[in-house]
MITOR-296273 format. One line per field, with one value per residue (C-alpha): x, y, z; residue number from 0. Coordinates in nm, 3 decimals. Example, Ala and Ser with C-alpha at 12.3 -4.5 7.8 and 13.67 -1.06 7.14 Angstrom:
# residues 2
x	(1.230,1.367)
y	(-0.450,-0.106)
z	(0.780,0.714)
num	(0,1)
# end
This chain:
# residues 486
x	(-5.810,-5.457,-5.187,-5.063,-5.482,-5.478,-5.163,-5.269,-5.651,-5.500,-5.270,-5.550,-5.733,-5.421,-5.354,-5.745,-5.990,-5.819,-5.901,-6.275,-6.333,-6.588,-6.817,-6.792,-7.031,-6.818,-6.960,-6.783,-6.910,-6.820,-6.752,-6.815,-6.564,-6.364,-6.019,-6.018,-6.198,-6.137,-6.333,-6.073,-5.916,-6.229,-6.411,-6.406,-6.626,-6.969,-6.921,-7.158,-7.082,-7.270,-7.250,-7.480,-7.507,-7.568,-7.281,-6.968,-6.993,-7.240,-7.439,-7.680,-7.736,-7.745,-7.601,-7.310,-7.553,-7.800,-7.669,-7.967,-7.902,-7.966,-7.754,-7.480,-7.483,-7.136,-6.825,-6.610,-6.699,-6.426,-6.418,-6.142,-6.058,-6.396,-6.366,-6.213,-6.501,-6.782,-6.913,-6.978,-6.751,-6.834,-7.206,-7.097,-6.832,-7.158,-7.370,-7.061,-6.969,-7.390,-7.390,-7.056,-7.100,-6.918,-6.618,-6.560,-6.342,-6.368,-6.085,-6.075,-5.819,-5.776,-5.528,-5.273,-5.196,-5.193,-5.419,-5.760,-5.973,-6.322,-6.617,-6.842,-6.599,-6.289,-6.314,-6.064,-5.719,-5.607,-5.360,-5.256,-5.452,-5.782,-5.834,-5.792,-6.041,-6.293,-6.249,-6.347,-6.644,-6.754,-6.709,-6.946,-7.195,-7.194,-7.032,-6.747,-6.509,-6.114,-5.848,-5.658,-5.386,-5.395,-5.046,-4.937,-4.818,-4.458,-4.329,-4.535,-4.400,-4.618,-4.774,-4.742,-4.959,-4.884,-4.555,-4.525,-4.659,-4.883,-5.142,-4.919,-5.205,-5.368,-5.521,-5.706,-5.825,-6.114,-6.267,-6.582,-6.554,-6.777,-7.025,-6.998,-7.308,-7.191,-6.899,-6.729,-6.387,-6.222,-5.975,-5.685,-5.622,-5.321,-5.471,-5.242,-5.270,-5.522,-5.371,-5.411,-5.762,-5.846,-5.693,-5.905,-6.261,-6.228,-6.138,-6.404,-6.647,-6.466,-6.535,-6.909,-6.957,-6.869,-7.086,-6.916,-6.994,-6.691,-6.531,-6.261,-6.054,-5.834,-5.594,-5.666,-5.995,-6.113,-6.338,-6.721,-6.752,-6.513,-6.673,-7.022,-6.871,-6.818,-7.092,-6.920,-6.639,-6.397,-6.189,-5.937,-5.685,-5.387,-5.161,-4.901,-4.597,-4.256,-3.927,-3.598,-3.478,-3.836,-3.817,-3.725,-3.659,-3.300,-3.135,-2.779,-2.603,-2.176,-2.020,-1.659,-1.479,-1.107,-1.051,-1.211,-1.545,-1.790,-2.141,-2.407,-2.734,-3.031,-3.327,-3.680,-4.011,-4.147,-4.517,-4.588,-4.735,-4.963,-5.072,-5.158,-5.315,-5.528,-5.647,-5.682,-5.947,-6.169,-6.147,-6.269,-6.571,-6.686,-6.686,-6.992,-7.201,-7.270,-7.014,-6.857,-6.553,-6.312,-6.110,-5.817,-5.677,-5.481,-5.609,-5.375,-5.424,-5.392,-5.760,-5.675,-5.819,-5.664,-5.809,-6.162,-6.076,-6.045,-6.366,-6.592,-6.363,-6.445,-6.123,-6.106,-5.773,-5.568,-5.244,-5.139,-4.798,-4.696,-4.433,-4.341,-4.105,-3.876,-3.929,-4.151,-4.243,-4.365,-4.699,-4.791,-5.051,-5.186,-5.462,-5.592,-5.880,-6.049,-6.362,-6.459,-6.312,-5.989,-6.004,-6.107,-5.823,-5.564,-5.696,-5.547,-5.200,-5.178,-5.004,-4.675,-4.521,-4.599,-4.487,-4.175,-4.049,-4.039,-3.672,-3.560,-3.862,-4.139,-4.497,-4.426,-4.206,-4.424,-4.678,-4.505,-4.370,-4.760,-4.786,-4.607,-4.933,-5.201,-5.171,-5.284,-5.271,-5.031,-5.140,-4.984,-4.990,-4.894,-5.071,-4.917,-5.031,-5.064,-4.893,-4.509,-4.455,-4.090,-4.066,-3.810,-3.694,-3.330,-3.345,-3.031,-3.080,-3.199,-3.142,-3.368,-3.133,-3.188,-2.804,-2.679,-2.723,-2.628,-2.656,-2.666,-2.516,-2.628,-2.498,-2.756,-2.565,-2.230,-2.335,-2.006,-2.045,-2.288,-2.155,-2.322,-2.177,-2.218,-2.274,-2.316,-2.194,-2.164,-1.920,-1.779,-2.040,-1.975,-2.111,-2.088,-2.190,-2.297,-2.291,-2.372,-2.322,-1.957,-1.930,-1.682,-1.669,-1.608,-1.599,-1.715,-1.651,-1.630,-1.754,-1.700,-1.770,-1.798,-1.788,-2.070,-1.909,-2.194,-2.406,-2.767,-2.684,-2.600,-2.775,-2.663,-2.782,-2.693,-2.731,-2.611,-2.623,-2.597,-2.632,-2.700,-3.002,-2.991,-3.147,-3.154,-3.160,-3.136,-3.491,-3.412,-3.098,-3.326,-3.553,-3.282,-3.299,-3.001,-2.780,-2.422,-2.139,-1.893)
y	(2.032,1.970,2.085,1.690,1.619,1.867,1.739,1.383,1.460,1.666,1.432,1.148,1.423,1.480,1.064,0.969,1.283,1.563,1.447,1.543,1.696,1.943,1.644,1.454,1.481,1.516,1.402,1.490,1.298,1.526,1.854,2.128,2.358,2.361,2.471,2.412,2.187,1.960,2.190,2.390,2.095,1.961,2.295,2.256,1.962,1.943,1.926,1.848,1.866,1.653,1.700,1.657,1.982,2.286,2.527,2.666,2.436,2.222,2.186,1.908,1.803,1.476,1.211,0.951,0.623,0.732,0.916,1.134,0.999,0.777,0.472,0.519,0.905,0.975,0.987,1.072,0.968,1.178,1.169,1.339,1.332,1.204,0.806,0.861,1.045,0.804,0.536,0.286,0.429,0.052,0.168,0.535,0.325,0.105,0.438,0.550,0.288,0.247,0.597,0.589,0.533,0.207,0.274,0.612,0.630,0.655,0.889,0.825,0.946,0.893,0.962,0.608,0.783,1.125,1.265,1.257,1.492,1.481,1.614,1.440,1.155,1.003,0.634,0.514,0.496,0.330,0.146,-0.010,-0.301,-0.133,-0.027,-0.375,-0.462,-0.242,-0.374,-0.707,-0.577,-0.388,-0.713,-0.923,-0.640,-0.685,-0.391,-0.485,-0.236,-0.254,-0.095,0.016,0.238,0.254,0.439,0.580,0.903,0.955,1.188,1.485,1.785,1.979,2.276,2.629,2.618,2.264,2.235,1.867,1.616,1.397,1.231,1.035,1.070,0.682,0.669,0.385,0.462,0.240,0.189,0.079,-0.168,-0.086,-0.361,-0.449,-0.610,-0.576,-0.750,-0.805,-1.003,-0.815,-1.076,-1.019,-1.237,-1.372,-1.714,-1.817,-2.231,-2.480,-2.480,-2.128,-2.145,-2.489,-2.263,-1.952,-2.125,-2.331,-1.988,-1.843,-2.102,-2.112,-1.725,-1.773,-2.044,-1.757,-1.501,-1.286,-1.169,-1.147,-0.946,-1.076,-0.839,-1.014,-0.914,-1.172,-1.369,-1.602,-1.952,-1.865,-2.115,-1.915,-1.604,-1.691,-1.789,-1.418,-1.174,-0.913,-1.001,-0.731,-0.751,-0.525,-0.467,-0.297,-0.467,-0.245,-0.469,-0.222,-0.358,-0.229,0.052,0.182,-0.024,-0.447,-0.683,-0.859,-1.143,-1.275,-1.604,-1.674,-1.891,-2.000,-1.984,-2.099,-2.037,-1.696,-1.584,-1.414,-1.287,-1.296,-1.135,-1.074,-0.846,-0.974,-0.791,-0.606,-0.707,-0.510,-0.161,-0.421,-0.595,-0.231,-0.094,-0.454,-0.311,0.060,-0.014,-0.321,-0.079,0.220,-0.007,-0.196,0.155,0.249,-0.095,0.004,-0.218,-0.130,-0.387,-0.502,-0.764,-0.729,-1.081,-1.261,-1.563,-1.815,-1.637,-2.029,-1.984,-2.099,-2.017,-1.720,-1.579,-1.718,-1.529,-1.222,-1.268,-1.253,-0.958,-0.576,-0.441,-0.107,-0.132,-0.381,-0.591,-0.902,-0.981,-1.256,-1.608,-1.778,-2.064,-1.867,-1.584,-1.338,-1.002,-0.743,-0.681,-0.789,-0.785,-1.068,-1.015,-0.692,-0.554,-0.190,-0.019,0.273,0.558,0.372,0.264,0.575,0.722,0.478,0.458,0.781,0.689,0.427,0.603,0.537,0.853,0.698,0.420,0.481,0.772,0.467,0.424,0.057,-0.112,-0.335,-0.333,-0.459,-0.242,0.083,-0.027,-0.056,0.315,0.390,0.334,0.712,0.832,0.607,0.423,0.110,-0.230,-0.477,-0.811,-1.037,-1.363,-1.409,-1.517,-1.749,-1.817,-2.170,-2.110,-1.968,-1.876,-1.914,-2.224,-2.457,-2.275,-2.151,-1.833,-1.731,-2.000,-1.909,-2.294,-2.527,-2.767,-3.074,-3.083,-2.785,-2.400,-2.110,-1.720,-1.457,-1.142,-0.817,-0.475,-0.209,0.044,0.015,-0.166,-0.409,-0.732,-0.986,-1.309,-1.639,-1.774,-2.204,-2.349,-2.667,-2.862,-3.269,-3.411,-3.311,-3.108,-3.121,-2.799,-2.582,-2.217,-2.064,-1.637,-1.477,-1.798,-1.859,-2.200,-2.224,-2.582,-2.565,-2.865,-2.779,-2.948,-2.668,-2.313,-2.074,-1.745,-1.708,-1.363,-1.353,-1.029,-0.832,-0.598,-0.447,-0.246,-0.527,-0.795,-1.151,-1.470,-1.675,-2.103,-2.384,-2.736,-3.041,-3.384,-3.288,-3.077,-2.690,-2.444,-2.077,-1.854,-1.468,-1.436,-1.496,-1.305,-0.984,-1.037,-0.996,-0.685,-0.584,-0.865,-0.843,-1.095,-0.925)
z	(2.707,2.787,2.557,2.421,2.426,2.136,1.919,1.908,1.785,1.529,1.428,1.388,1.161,0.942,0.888,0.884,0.805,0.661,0.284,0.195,0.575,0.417,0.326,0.637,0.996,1.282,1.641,1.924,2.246,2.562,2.399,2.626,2.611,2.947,2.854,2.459,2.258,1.925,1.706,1.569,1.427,1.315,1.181,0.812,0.841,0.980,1.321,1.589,1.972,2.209,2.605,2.893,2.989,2.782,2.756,2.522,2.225,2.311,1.969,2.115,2.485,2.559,2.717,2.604,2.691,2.478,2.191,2.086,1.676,1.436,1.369,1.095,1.056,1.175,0.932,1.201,1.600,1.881,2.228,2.399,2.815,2.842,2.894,3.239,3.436,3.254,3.507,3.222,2.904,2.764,2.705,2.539,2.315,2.239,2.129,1.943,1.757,1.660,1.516,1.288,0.953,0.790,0.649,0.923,1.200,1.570,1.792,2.190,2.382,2.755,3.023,3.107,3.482,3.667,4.001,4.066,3.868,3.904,3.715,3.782,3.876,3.810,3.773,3.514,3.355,2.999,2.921,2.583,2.592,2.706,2.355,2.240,2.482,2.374,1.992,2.143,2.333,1.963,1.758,2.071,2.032,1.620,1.538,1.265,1.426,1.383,1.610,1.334,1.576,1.944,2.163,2.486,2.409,2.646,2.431,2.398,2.589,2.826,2.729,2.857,3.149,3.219,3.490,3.369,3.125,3.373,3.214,2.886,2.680,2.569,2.246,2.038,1.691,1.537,1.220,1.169,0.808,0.568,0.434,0.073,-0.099,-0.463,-0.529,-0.875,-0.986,-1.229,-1.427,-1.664,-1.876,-2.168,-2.282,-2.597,-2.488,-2.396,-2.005,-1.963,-2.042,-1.861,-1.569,-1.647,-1.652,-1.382,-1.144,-1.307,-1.200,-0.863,-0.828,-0.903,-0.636,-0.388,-0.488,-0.708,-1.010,-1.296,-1.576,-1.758,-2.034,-2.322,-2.583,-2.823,-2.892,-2.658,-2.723,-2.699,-2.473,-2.233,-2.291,-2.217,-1.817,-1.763,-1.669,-1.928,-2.127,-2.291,-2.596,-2.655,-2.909,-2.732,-2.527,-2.445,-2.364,-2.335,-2.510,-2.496,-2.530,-2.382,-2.090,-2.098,-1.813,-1.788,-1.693,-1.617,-1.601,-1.552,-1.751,-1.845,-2.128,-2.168,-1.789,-1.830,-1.630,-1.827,-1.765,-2.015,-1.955,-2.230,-2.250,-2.336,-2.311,-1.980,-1.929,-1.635,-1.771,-2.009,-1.696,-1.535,-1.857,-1.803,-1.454,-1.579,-1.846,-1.630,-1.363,-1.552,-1.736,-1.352,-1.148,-1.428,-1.325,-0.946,-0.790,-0.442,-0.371,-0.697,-0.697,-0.946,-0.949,-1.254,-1.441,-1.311,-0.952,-0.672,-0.562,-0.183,0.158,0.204,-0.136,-0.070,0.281,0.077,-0.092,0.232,0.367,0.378,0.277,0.109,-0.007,0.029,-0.213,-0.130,-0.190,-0.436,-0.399,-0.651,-0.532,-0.299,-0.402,-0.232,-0.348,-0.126,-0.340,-0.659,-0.918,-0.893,-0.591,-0.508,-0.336,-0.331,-0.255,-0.506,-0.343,-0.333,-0.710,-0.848,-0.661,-0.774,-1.165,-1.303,-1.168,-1.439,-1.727,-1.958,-1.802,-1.457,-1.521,-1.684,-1.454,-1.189,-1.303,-1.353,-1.184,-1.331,-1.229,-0.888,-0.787,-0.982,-0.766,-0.410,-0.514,-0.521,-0.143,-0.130,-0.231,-0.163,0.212,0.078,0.295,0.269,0.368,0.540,0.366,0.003,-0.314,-0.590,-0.918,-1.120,-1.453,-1.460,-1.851,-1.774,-1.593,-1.648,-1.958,-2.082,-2.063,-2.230,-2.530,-2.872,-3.016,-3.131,-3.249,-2.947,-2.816,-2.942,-2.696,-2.822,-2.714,-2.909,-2.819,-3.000,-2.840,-2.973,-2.742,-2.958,-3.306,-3.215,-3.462,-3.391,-3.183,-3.106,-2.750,-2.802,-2.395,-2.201,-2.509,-2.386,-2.625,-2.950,-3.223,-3.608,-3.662,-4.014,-3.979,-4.345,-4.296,-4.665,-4.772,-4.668,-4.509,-4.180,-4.054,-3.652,-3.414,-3.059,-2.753,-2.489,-2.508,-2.764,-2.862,-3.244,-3.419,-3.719,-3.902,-3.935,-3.688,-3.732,-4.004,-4.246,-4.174,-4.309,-4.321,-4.076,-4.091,-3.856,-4.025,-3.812,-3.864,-4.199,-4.073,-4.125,-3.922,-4.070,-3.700,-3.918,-3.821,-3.457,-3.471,-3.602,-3.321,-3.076,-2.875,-2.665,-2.537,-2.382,-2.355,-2.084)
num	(0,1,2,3,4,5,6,7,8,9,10,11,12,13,14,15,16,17,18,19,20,21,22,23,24,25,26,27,28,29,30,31,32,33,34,35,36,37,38,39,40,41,42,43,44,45,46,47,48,49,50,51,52,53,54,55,56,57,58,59,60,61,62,63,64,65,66,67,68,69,70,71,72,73,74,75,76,77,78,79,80,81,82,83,84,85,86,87,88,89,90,91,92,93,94,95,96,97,98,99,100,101,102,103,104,105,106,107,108,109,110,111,112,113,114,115,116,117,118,119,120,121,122,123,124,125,126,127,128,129,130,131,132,133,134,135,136,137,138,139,140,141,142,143,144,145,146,147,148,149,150,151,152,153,154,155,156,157,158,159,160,161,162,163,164,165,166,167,168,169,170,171,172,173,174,175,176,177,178,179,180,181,182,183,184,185,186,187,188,189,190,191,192,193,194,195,196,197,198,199,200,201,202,203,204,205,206,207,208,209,210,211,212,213,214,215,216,217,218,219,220,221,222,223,224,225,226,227,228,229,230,231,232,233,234,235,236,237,238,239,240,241,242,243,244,245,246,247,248,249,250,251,252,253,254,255,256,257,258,259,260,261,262,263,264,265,266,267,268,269,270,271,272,273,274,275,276,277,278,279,280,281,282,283,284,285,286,287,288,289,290,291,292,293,294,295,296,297,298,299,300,301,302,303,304,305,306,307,308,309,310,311,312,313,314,315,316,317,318,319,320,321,322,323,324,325,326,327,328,329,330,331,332,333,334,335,336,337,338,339,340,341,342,343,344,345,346,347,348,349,350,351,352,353,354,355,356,357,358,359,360,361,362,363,364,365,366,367,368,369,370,371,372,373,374,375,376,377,378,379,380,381,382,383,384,385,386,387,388,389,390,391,392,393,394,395,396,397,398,399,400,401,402,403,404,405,406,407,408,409,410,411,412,413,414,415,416,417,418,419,420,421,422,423,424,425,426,427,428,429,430,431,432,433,434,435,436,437,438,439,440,441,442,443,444,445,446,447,448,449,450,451,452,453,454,455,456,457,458,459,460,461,462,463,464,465,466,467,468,469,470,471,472,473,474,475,476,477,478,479,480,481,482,483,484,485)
# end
């Protein structure tokens, strides 16, 4: 075995087989032991060598076109400088791609050039589309196999007893996709209005037509009639939403005022770690009922092709990213898929110390940080959901009054006094502000920032009459959380 042979099968063990090697059967189709073999990489896992003749590790004689095993017994399936001297490699790909296990992978490596070297013969040379090739060849036979990585190494140096790196080492990688029987969608849910659940029931009933059974988890008390379209239904009474100064989204607008910019930005809840907590505990309760492939997906999730796509799919681990207008985010919550290995794996990452140490992020971004540690998939088209909470809403205005906006600014950083910022006024406004009960009687035509007098230590009342209507906002004042006018 030649020096670069060596480096690239062990660094397909370190990407795809290192974790839980001690568990895993190893077969290694041509293994006799000429000038090194693969074992030493492989050694902690139950390794089996398989070549025609018996000799230095040669566990099992036998040859490639007949693999002396039963079908799916093989976590891991490696064949190194072997390809090349086999007068029909398409048959021994064949035998190895009937003995590996779903879900395991398959190493080949071959040379892409260099002399003549025959034992028995020397009848072929790789380049990088043979291993896509061979993936086609798999799929016509009915073997769900997937070239997951395939290379010509021209890097690699030669090794000690080498005088030159000849042979630029080709190498596909394959997986063989596991087959998932028992599938379950696993749904969170926030249904506070009649759309929201329209929306929910009719995805559940879409979900159903497909096959899948479906858990949905809520916060607050569904309809019976909602309930009953589930096959288990959770109710929980935590929802975990983070406010400042914990952790709180924020936004930011400009705006003028006398000639002067100014920019005005608010903080309102973050929903993301409730949305996680969400997939934490329908995760934990589904990996008890015998389930192999979850589907995390949100309520409002656009049931399209490309998630019915999904559903048929063998994926083990795999978040789709989300759009929402023009905006696209790299992954998102609301479509995910993973087998139980995966799942179990990613479930105790989901914690408030987790989550929080992900410095100014929100779920999204907690999650792409995740990839660091678990090499999930990123698909390549995006999901969008049906129901945007904030759509076509102010965010920075606290009004109700119809003609009137108004911002509140509240620094809980410095305790400065408490200001309401009036905007986008069309035409003149008769306005009388009553704070403690001390009437000021202001016309407004433009913006205008007015100073209340008070902070959150001394709360007043605060009421806008106009038109002869009065609005008391000190409630909505108090549930103001950290806003800045600067």
């Amino acid at each position: 075995m030649h020096y670069s042979a060596y480096l690239n099968a062990e660094k397909f063990y370190h990407k795809y087989c290192e974790k839980n090697i001690e568990n895993k059967k190893i077969l290694d189709v041509g293994s006799y032991d000429v000038n090194g073999t693969m074992k030493p990489i492989f050694e902690k896992g139950q390794y089996v060598g398989l070549d025609m003749e018996a000799g230095p590790n040669v566990d099992i004689v036998g040859v490639s076109h007949d693999i002396p095993f039963e079908k799916d017994e093989f976590d891991i399936v490696i064949s190194s400088s072997c390809f090349e001297h086999d007068d029909m490699f398409w048959v021994s790909f064949q035998e190895m791609c009937r003995v590996l296990k779903p879900g395991g992978y398959m190493y080949v490596q071959a040379p892409s050039n260099g002399p003549y070297h025959g034992w028995p013969g020397d009848n072929w040379r790789f380049y990088i589309d043979s291993w896509k090739a061979l993936e086609k060849w798999g799929k016509k036979l009915g073997y769900d196999v997937e070239l997951v990585e395939h290379y010509i190494d021209e890097t690699t140096p030669h090794g000690e007893n080498e005088t030159h790196r000849i042979w630029n080492d080709s190498i596909g990688i394959f997986k063989k996709k596991p087959k998932y029987e028992n599938k379950v969608a696993l749904i969170s849910t926030f249904c506070d209005t009649q759309d929201k659940l329209d929306v929910l029931e009719k995805n559940v009933k879409l979900i159903r037509e497909h096959g899948l059974d479906v858990i949905g988890i809520s916060p607050i008390s569904l309809p019976e009639s909602t309930t009953k379209l589930f096959d288990y239904f959770i109710l929980t009474k935590d929802n975990p939403i983070l406010e400042w100064p914990i952790r709180a989204m924020r936004a930011w607008t400009n705006v003028d005022i006398d000639g002067k910019g100014y920019e005005i930005s608010r903080t309102y809840p973050d929903y993301g770690f409730a949305g996680l907590t969400q997939v934490r505990q329908l995760s934990g309760f589904a990996l008890n009922l015998g389930y192999d492939q979850f589907y995390h997906m949100i309520y409002d999730l656009n049931i399209d092709e490309n998630v019915i796509d999904g559903f048929k799919s063998n994926k083990d681990c795999s978040i789709y990213p989300s759009k929402r207008g023009d905006v696209l985010w790299d992954v998102g919550l609301h479509y995910m898929i993973f087998n139980q290995e995966y799942l179990r794996e990613i479930i105790p990452n989901i914690t408030i110390d987790n989550y929080l140490a992900v410095k100014d992020a929100d779920a999204f971004q907690w999650l792409h940080n995740l990839r660091k540690f678990i090499p999930y998939q990123i698909e390549d088209t995006p999901v969008e959901d049906e129901i945007y909470y904030y759509q076509d809403v102010d965010f920075f205005n606290y009004s109700t009054i119809d003609n009137l906006k108004f911002f509140i600014e509240k620094n809980d950083e410095t305790l400065e006094t408490i200001k309401l910022l009036f905007y986008d006024i069309n035409g003149e406004k008769k306005v009388n502000l009553k704070v403690g009960g001390t009437i000021s009687h202001n016309v407004i035509n433009r913006n205008k920032i007015v100073d209340l007098g008070f902070n959150s230590t001394n709360y007043q009342n605060v009421i806008i009459e106009m038109d002869s209507i009065e609005y008391d906002i000190t409630e909505v004042i108090k549930k103001v959380k950290h806003n800045i006018i600067k």
